[in-house]
C-alpha positions in Angstrom: -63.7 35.4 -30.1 -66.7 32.5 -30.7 -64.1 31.1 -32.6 -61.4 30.8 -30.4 -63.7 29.6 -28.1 -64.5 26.4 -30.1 -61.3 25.7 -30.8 -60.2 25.7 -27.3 -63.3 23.3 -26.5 -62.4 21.3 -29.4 -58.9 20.9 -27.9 -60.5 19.8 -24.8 -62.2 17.1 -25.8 -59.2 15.9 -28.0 -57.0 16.0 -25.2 -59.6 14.3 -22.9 -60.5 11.1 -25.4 -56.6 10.9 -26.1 -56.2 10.7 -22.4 -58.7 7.8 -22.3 -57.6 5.9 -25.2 -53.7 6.1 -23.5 -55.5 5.1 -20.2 -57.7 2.0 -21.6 -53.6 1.1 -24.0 -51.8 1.3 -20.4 -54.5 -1.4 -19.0 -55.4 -3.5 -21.6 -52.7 -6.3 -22.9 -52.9 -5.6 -26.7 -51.6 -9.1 -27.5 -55.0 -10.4 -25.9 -57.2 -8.6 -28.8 -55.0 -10.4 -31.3 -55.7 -14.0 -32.3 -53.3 -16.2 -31.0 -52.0 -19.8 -33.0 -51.9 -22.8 -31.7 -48.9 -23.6 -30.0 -46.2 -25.9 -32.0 -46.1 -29.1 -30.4 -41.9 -29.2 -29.9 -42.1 -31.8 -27.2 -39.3 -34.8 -27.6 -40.7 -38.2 -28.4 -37.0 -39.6 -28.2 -34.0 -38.5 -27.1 -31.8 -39.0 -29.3 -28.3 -37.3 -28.6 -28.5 -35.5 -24.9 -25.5 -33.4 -25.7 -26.6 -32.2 -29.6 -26.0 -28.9 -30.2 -25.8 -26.8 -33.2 -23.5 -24.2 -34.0 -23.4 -21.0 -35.9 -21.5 -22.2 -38.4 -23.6 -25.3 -38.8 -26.6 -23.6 -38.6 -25.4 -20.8 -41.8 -24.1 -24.3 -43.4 -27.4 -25.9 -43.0 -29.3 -23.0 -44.2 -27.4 -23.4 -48.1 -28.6 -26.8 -48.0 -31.8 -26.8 -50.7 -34.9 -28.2 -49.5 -35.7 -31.8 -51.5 -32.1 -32.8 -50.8 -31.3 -35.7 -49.0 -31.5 -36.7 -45.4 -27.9 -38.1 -45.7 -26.5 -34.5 -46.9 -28.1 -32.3 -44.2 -26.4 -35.1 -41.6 -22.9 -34.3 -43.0 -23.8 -30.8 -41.9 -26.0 -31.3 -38.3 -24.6 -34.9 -37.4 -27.2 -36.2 -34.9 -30.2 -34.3 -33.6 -30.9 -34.1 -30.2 -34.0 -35.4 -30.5 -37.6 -36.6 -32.5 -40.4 -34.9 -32.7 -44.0 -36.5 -32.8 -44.8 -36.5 -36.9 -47.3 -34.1 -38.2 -49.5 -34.7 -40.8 -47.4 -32.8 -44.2 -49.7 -35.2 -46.8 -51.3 -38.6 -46.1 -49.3 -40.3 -48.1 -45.9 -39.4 -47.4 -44.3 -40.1 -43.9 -42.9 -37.0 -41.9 -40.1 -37.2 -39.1 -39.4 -33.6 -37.3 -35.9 -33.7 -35.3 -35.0 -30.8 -32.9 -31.2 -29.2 -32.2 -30.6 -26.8 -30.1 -29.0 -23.5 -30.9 -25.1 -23.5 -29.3 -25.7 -19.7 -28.6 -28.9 -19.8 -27.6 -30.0 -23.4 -26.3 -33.8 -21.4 -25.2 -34.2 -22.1 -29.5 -34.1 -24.8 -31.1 -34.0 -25.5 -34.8 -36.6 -27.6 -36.3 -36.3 -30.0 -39.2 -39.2 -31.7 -41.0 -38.1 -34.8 -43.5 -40.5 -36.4 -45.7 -39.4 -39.9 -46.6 -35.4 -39.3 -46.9 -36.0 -35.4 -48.1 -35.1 -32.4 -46.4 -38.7 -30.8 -46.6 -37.8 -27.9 -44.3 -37.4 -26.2 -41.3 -38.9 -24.0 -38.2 -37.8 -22.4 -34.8 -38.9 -23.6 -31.9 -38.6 -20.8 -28.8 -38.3 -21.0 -25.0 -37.1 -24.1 -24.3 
């Protein structure tokens, strides 16, 4: 009987600190416990072509395309972007451009692409536009 008893007590308390910790998960906004990164800068510098946007197919061509290759071969694929990006700092010594399209299907994302000189160097997205 002493036994049963502490195991029913032992319940209690379980069921009472899982109630809490439920309680404290329903309040609290989890997100705000993790650390956060700063937020891309995807704002335009230039505008370059209002109406750019990029398709599906374009984007699954673009996405064969290895990175080093040219500037010149990823604009057979993309043709104009829609617009620059302010350069980030990739290495000192080599200049970096950043040129934003908009998905077709989802215009909210856009696709980024970072040149260095006249090389693809790669690419991010960019969400909630």
């Amino acid at each position: 009987m002493h036994r049963r008893k502490s195991r029913t007590n032992s319940m209690k308390y379980m069921l009472a600190g899982g109630s809490v910790v439920a309680a404290v998960g329903l309040l609290a906004d989890p997100r705000s416990l993790l650390p956060t990164p700063a937020p891309t800068k995807a704002i335009c510098q230039e505008v370059v072509q209002s109406k750019a946007t990029l398709s599906r197919e374009q984007l699954s061509q673009f996405l064969t395309i290895p990175e080093r290759s040219s500037k010149a071969q990823v604009r057979q694929i993309m043709k104009e972007p829609y617009c620059q990006l302010p350069p980030v700092d990739v290495r000192s010594s080599v200049s970096s451009r950043r040129e934003a399209y908009p998905l077709a299907f989802d215009t909210q994302t856009w696709l980024i692409v970072l040149y260095e000189g006249n090389e693809y160097a790669g690419y991010a997205f960019s969400f909630r536009h």
